[in-house]
MMTF fields as JSON, N, C-alpha, C and O atoms, coordinates in Angstrom:
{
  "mmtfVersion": "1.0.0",
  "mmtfProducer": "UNKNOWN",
  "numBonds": 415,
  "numAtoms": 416,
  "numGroups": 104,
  "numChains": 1,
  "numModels": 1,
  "chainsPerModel": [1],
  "groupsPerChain": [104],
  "chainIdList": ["A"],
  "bondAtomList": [4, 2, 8, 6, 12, 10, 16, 14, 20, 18, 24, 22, 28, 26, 32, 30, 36, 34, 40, 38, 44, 42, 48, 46, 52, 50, 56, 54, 60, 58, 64, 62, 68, 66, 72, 70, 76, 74, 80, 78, 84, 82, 88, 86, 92, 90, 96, 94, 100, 98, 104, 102, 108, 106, 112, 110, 116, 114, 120, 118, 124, 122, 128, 126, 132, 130, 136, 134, 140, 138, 144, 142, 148, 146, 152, 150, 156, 154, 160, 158, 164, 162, 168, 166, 172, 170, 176, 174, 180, 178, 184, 182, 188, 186, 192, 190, 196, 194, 200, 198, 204, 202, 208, 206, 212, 210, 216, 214, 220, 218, 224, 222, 228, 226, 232, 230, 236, 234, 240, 238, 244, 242, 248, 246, 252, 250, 256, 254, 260, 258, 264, 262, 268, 266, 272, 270, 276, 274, 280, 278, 284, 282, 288, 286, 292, 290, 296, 294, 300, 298, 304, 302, 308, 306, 312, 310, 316, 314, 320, 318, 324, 322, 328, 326, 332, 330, 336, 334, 340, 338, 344, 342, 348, 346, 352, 350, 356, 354, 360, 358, 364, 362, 368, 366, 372, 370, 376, 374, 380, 378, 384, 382, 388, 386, 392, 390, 396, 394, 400, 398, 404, 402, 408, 406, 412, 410],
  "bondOrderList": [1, 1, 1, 1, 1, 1, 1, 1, 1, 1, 1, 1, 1, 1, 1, 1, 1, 1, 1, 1, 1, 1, 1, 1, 1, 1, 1, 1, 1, 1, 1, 1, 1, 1, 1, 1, 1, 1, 1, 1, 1, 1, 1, 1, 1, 1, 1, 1, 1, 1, 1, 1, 1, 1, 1, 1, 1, 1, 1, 1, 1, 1, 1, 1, 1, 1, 1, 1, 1, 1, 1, 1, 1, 1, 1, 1, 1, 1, 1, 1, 1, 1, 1, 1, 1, 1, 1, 1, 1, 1, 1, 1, 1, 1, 1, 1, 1, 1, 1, 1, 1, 1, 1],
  "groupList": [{"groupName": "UNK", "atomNameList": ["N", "CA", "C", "O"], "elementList": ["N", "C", "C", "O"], "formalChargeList": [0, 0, 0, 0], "bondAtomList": [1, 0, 2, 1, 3, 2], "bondOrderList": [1, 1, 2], "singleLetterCode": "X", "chemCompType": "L-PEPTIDE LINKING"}],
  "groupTypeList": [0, 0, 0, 0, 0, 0, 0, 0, 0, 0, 0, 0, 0, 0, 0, 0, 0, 0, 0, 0, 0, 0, 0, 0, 0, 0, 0, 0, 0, 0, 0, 0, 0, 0, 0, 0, 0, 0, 0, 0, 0, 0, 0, 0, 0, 0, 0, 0, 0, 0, 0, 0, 0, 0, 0, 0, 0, 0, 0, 0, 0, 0, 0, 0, 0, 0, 0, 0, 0, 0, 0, 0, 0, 0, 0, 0, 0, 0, 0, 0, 0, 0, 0, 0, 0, 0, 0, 0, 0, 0, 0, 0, 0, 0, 0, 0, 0, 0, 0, 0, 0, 0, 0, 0],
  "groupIdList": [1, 2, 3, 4, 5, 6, 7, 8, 9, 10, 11, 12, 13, 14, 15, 16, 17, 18, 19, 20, 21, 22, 23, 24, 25, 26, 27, 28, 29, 30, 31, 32, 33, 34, 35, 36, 37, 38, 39, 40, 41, 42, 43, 44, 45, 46, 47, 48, 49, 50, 51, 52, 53, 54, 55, 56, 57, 58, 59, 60, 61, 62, 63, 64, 65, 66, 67, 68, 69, 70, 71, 72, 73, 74, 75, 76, 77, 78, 79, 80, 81, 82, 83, 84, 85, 86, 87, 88, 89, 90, 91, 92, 93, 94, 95, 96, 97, 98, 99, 100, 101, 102, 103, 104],
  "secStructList": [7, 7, 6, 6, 1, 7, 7, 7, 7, 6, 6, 2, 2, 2, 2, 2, 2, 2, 6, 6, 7, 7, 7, 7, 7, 6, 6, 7, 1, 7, 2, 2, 2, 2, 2, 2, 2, 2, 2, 2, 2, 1, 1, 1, 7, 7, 7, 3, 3, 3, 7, 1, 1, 7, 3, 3, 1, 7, 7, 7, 7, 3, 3, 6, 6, 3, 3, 7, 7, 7, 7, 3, 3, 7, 6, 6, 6, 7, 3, 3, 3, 7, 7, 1, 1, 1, 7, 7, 7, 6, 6, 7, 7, 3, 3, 7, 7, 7, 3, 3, 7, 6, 6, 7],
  "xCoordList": [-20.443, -21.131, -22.041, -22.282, -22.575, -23.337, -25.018, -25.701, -25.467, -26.897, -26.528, -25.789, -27.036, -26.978, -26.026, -25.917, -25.4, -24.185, -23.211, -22.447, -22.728, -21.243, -21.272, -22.279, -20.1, -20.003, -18.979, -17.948, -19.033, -17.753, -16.286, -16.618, -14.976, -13.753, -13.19, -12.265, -13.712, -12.643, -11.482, -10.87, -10.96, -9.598, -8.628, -7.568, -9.356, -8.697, -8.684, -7.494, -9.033, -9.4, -8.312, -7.656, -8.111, -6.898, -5.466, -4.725, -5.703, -4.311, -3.817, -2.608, -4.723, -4.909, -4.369, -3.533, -4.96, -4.659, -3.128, -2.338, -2.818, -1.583, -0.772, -0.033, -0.456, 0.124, 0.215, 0.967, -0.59, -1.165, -1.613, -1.091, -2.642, -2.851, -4.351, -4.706, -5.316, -6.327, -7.43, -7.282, -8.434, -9.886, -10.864, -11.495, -11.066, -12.198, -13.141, -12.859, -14.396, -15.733, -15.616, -15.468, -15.675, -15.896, -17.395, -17.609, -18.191, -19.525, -19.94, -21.149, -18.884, -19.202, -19.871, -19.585, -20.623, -20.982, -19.746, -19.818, -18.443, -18.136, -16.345, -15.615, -16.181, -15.271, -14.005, -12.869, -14.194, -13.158, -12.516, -11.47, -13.464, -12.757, -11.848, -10.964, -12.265, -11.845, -10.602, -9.579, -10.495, -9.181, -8.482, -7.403, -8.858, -8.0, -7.044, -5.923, -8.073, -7.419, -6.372, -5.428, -6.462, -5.733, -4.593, -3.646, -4.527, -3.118, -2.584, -1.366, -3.02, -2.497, -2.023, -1.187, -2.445, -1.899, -0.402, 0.601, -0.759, 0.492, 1.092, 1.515, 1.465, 2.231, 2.503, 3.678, 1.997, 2.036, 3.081, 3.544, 3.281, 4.238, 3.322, 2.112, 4.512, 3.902, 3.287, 3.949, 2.683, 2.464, 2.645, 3.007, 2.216, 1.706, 3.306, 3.816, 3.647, 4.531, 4.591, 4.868, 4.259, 3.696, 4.902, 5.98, 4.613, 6.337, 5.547, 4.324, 6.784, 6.672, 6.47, 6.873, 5.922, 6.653, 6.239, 6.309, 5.584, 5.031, 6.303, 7.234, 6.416, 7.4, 7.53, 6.448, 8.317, 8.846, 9.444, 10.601, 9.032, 9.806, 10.061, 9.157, 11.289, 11.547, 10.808, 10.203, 10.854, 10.916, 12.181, 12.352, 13.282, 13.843, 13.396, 13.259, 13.181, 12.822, 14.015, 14.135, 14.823, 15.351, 15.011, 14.931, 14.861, 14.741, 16.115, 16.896, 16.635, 18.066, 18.767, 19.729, 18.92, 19.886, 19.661, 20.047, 19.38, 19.253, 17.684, 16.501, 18.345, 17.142, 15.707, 15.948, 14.876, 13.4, 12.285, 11.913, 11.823, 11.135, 9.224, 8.302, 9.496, 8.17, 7.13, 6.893, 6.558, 5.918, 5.678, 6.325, 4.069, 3.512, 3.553, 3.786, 3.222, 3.279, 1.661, 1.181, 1.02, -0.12, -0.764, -1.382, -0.641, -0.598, -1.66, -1.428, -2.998, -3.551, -3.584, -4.229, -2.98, -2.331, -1.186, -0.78, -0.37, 1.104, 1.899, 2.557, 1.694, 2.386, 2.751, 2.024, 4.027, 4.386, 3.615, 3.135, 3.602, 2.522, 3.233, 3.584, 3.565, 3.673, 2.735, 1.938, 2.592, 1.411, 1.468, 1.809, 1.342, 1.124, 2.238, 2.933, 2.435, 3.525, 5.006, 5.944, 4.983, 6.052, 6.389, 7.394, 5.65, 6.305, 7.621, 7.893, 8.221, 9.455, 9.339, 8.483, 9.986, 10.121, 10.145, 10.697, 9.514, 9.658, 11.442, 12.43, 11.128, 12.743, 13.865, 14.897, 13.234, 13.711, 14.102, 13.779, 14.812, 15.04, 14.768, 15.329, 13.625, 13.159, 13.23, 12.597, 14.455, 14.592, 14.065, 14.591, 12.946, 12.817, 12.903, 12.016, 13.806, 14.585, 13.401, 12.569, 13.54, 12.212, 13.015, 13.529, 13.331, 12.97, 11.646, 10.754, 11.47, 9.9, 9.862, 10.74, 8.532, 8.25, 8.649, 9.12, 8.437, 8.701, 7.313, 6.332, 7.397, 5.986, 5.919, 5.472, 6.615, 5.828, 6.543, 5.907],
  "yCoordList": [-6.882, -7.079, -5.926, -5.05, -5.932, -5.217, -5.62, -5.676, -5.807, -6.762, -7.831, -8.559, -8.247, -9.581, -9.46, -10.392, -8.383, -7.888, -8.263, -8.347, -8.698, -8.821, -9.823, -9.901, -10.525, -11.187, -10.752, -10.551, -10.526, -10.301, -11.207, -12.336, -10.889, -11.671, -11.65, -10.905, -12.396, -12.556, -13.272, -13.262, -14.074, -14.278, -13.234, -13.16, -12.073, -10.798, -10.107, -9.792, -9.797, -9.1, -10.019, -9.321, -11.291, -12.439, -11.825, -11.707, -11.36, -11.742, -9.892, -9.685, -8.752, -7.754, -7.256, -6.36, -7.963, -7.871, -8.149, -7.375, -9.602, -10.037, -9.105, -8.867, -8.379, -7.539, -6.013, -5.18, -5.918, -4.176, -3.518, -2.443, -4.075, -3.307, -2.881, -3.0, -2.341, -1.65, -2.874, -3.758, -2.598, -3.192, -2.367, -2.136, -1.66, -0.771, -1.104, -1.844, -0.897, -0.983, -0.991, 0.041, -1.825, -2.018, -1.072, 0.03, -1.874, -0.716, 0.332, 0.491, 1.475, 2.825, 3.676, 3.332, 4.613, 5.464, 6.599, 7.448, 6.653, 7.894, 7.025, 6.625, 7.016, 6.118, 7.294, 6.861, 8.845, 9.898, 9.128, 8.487, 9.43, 9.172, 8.178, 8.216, 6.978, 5.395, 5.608, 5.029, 6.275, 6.48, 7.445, 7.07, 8.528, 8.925, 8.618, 9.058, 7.381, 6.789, 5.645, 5.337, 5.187, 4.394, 5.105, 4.75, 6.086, 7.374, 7.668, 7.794, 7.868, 8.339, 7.153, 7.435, 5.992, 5.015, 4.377, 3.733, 4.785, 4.063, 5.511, 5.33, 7.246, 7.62, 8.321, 8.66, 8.84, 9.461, 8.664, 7.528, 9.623, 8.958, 8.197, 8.238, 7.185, 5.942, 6.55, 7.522, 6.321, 6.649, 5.062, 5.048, 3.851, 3.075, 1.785, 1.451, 1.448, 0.193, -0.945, -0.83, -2.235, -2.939, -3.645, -3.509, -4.522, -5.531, -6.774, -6.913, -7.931, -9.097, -10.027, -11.177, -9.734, -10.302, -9.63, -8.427, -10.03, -9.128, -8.814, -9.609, -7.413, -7.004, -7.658, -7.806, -7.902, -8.328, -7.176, -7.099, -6.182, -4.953, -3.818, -3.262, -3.379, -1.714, -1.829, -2.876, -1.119, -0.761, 0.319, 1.203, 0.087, 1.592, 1.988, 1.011, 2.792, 3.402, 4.256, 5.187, 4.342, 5.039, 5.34, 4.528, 7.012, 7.408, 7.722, 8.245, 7.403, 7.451, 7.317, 8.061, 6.275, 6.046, 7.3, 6.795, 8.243, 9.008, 8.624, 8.79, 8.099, 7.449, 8.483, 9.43, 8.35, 8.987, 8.284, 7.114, 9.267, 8.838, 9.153, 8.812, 10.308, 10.261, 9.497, 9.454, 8.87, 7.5, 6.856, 6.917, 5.971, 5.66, 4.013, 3.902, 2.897, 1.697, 1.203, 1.087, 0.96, -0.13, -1.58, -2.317, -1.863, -3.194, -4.06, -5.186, -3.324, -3.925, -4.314, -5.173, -3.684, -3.705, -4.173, -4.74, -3.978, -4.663, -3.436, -3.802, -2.544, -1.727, -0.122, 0.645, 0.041, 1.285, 2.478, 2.261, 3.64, 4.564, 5.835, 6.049, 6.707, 8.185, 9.018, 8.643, 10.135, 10.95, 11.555, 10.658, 12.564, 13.133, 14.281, 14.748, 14.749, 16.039, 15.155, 15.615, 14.168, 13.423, 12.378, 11.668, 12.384, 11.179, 11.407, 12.344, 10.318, 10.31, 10.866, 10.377, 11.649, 12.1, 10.876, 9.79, 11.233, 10.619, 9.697, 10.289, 8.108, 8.187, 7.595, 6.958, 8.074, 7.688, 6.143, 5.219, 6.087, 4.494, 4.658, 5.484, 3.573, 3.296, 2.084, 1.156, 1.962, 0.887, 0.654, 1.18, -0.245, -0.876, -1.769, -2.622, -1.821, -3.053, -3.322, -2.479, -4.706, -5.495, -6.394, -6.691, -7.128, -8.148, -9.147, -9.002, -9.927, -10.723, -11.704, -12.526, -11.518, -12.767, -14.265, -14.621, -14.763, -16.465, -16.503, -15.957, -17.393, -17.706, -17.458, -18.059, -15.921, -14.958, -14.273, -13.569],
  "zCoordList": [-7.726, -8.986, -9.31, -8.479, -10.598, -11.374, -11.137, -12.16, -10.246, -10.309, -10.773, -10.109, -12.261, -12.821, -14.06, -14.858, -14.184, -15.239, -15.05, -16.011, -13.643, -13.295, -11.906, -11.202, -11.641, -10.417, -9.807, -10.448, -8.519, -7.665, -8.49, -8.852, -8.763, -9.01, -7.616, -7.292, -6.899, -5.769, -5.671, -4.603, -6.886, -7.122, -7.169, -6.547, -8.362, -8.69, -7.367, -7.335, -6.604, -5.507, -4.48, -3.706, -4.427, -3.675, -3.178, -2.202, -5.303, -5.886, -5.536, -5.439, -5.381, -5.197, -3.908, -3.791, -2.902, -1.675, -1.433, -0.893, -2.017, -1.762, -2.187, -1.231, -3.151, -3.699, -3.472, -3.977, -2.732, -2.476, -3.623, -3.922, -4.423, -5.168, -4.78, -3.608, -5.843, -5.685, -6.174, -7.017, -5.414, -5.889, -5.74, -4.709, -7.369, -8.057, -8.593, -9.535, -8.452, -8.86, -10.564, -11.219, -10.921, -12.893, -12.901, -13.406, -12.226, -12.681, -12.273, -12.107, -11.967, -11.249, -12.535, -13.682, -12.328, -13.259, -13.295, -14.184, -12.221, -12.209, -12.3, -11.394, -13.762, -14.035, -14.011, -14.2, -13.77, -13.97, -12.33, -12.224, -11.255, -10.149, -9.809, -8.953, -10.831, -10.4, -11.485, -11.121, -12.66, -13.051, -12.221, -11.762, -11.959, -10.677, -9.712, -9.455, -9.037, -8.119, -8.725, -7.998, -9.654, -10.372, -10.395, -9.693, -11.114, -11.811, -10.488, -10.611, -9.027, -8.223, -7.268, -6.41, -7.348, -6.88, -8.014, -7.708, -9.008, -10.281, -10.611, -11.753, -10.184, -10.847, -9.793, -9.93, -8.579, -7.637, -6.415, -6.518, -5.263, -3.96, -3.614, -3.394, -3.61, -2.65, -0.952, -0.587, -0.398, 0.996, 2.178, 3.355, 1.25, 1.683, 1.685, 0.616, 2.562, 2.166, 3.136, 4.33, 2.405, 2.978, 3.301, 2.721, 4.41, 5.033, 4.629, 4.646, 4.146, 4.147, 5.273, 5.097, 6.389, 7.708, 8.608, 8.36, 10.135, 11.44, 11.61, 11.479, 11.968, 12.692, 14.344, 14.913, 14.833, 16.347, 16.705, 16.293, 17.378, 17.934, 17.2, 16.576, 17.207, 16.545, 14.837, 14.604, 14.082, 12.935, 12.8, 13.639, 11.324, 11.194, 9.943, 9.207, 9.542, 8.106, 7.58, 8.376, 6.73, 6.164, 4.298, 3.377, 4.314, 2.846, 2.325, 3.12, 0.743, 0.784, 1.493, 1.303, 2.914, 3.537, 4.575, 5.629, 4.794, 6.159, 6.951, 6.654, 7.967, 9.399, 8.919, 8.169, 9.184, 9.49, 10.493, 10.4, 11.489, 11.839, 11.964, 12.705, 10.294, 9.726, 8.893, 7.685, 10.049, 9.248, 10.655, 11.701, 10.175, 11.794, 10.743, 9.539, 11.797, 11.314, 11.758, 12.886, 10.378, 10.218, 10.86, 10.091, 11.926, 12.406, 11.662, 11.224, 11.557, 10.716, 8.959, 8.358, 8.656, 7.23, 7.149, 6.134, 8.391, 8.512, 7.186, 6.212, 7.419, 6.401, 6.978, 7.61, 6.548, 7.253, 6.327, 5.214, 6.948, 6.247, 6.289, 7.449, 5.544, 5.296, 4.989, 4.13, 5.488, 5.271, 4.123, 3.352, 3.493, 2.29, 2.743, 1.841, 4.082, 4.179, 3.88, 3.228, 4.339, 4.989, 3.723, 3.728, 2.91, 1.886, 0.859, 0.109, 1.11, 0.136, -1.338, -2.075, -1.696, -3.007, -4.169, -3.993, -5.252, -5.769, -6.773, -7.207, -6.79, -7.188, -6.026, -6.237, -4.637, -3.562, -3.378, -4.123, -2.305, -2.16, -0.674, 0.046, -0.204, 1.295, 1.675, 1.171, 3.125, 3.298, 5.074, 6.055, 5.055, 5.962, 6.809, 6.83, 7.589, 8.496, 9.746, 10.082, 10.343, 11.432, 11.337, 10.258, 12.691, 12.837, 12.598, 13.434, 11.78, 11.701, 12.685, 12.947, 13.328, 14.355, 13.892, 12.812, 14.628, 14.011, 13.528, 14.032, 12.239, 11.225, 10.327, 9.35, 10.517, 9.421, 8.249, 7.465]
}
């Protein structure tokens, strides 16, 4: 929140998480940066991809169908990660195969 201007939306922030999206400060004074990060999360390489499901064992990653094994896996995010050298071109198709634990 804003002091007494604004209240936390922690629904929006729920529904955010579930989705991988972003949760940005409405009352920043430095609204260039927070569009920034917006434009580079919505037009830029993905880095970030999240799995439906704990992985149980291997992960394979493939970009267009050829294997890669640039990219480390998130346990706490549960999301596989590419660095900024290593990310798929844009346009790409990334397919991630796991077994998911039971549960999940």
């Amino acid at each position: 929140g804003c002091g007494s201007a604004a209240e936390e939306g922690l629904r929006y922030k729920d529904v955010s998480d579930a989705t991988g999206g972003l949760v940005l400060p409405i009352c920043s004074d430095d609204w260039g940066s927070i569009l920034g990060q917006l434009a580079e999360e919505t037009f830029g390489n993905r880095l970030r991809f999240p799995l439906s499901g704990t992985p149980e064992g291997a992960i394979e990653v493939a970009i267009d169908g050829a294997p890669t094994s640039d990219w480390s896996y998130d346990a706490a995010q549960n999301e596989v990660v590419f660095t900024e050298a290593d990310a798929p071109p844009a346009g790409s198709t990334i397919a991630i195969r796991y077994v998911p634990a039971c549960g999940t």
